[in-house]
C-alpha positions as CSV (number, residue, x, y, z in Angstrom):
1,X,-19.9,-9.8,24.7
2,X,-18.6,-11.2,21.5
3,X,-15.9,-13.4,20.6
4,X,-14.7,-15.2,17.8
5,X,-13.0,-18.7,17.8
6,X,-11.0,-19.9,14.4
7,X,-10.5,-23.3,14.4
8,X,-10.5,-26.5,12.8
9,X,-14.0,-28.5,12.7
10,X,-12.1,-31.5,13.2
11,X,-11.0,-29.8,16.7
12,X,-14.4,-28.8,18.2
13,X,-15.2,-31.4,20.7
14,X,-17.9,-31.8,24.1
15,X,-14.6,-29.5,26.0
16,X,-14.9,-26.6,23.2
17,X,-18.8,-26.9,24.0
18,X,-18.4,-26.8,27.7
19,X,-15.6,-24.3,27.2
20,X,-18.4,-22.4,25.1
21,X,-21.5,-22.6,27.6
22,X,-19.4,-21.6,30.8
23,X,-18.7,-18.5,29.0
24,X,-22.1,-17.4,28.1
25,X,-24.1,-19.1,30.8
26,X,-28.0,-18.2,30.7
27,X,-27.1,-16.2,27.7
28,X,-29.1,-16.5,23.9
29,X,-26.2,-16.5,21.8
30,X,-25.5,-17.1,17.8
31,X,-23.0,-19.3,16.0
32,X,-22.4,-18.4,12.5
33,X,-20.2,-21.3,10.6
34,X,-18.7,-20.6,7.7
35,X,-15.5,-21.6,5.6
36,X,-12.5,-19.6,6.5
37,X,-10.7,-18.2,3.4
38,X,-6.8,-18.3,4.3
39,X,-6.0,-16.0,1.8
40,X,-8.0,-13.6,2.1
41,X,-5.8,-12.0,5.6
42,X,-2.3,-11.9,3.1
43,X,-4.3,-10.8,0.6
44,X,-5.9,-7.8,1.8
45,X,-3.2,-5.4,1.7
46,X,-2.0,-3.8,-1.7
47,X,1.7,-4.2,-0.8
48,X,1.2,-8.2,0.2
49,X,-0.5,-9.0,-2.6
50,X,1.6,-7.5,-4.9
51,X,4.7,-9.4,-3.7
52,X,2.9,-12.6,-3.1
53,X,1.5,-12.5,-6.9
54,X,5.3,-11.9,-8.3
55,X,6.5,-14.9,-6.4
56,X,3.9,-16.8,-7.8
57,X,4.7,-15.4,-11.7
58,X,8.5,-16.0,-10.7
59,X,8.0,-19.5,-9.9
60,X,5.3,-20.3,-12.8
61,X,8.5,-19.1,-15.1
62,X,11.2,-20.6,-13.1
63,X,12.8,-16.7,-11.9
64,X,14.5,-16.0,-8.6
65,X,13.7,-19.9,-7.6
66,X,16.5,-20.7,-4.9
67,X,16.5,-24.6,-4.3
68,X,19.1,-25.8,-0.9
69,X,21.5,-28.0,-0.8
70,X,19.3,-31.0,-0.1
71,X,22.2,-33.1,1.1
72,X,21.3,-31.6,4.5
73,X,17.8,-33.2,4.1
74,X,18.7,-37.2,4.0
């Protein structure tokens, strides 16, 4: 069996543990930790990055910025 839990490190606690030994009881298991790079996921596809980079160029030169009425924010 293999699974694989995202979380936070400040959310892993003795439940996550207990959570984590019921499921494998009397089993050798592995834990890999490593830091999670969030984006890498949008990144991956040709057509996400490609948008995502000319939002970033549009708002580095002030393009296609739309800024709401913030009246509705106080």
């Amino acid at each position: 069996m293999e699974t694989i839990y995202q979380l936070n490190a400040d959310d892993l606690n003795e439940d996550f543990l207990e959570g984590l030994k019921a499921s494998f009881k009397h089993k050798e298991i592995e834990i890999a930790v490593y830091e999670r790079d969030e984006t890498a996921y949008p990144l991956r596809s040709p057509a996400n990055r490609a948008r995502l980079l000319q939002a970033v160029a549009d708002i580095e030169q002030n393009r296609n910025v739309v800024i709401p009425d913030q009246e509705q924010f106080h």
